[in-house]
SEBA-886475 format. One record per residue (C-alpha): residue number from 1; z, x, y. Coordinates in nm, 3 decimals. Layout:
BEGIN
NUM/Z/X/Y
...
//
This chain:
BEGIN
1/6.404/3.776/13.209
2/6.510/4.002/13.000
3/6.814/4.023/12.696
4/7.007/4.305/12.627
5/7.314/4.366/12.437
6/7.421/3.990/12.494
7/7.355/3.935/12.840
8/7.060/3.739/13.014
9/6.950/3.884/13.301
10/6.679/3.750/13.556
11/6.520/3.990/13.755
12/6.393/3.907/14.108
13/6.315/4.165/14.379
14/6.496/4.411/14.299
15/6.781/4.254/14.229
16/6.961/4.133/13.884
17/7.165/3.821/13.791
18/7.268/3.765/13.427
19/7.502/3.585/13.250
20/7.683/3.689/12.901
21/7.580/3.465/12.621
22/7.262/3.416/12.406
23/6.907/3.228/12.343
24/6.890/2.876/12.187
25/6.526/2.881/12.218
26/6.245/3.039/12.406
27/5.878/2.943/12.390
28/5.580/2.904/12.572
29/5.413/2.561/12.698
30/5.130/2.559/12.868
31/5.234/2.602/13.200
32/5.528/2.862/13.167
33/5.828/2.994/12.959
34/6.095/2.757/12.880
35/6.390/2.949/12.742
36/6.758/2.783/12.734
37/7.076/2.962/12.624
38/7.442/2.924/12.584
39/7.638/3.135/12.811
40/7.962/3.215/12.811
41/8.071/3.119/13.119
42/7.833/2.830/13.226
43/7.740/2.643/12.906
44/7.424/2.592/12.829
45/7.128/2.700/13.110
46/6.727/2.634/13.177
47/6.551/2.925/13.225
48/6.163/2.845/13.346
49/5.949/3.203/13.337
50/6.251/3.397/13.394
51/6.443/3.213/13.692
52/6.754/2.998/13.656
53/6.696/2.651/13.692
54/7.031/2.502/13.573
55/7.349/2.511/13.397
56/7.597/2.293/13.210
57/7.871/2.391/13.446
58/7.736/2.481/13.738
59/7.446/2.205/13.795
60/7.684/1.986/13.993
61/7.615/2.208/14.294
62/7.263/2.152/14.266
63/7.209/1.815/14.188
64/7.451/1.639/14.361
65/7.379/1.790/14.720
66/6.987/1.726/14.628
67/7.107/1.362/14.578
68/7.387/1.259/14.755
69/7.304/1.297/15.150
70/6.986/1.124/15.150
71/7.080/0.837/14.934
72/7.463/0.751/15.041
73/7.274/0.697/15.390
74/7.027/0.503/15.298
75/6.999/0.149/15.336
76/6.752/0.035/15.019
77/6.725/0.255/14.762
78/6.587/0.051/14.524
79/6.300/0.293/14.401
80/6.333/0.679/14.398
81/6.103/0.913/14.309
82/6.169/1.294/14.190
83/5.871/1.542/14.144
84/5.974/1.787/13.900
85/6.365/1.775/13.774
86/6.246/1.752/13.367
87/6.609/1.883/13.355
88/6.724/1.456/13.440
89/7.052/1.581/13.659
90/6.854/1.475/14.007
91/6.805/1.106/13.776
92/7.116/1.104/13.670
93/7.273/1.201/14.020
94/7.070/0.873/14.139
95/7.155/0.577/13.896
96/7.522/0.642/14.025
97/7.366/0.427/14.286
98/7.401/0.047/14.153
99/7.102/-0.055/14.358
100/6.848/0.180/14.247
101/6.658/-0.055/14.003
102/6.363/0.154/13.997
103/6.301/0.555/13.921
104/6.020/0.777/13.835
105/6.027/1.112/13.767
106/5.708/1.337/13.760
107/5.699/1.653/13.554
108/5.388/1.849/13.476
109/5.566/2.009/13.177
110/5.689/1.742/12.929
111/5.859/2.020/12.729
112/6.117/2.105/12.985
113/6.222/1.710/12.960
114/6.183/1.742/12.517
115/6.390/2.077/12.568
116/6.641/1.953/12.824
117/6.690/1.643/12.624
118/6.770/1.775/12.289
119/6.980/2.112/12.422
120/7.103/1.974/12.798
121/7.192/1.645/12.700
122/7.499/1.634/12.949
123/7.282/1.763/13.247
124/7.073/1.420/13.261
125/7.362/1.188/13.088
126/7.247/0.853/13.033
127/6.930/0.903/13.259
128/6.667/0.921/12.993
129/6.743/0.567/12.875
//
């Protein structure tokens, strides 16, 4: 990732994508970079080592595809389980569902759920209670 003159740009294979806007907060955990801005365009975004995870505006296309075909077909979905997603939208995507009763979410790196939870707080909703 890199920032220059207001934009955040990720770098992948030769090839850039950036967005105007600027860092909240960057640090390291112990397993990778956790940065989060405010962009212009997409609200607030998740950055992990460099690579978009999410955005405010734009997580919707993510979350709810990851969500929505598997469990609108299914016929219990009492329990659900979601390795990774510290951001909570794949959670919050599944208590839609009145008959989940049960979900756990594993995430090796309990800073991207601190980090999402104080600076994403409309990308999990209500999923963290």
């Amino acid at each position: 990732m890199t920032v220059t003159s207001g934009w955040v740009d990720e770098v992948h294979d030769g090839t850039r994508y950036g967005l105007h806007g600027r860092v909240i907060i960057e640090e390291m955990s112990a397993f990778q970079r956790i940065t989060v801005i405010d962009s212009d365009r997409y609200g607030r975004a998740l950055l992990l080592d460099g690579c978009w995870m999410t955005a405010e505006h734009q997580e919707r296309y993510y979350h709810e595809p990851l969500v929505h075909p598997a469990l609108c077909r299914a016929i219990t979905i009492e329990r659900v389980l979601i390795i990774g997603g510290g951001d909570g939208g794949t959670a919050h995507q599944c208590f839609l569902y009145p008959d989940v009763k049960h979900l756990d979410l594993v995430e090796i790196d309990s800073r991207v759920v601190d980090l999402s939870r104080t600076y994403l707080p409309t990308i999990g909703s209500t999923a963290w209670e």
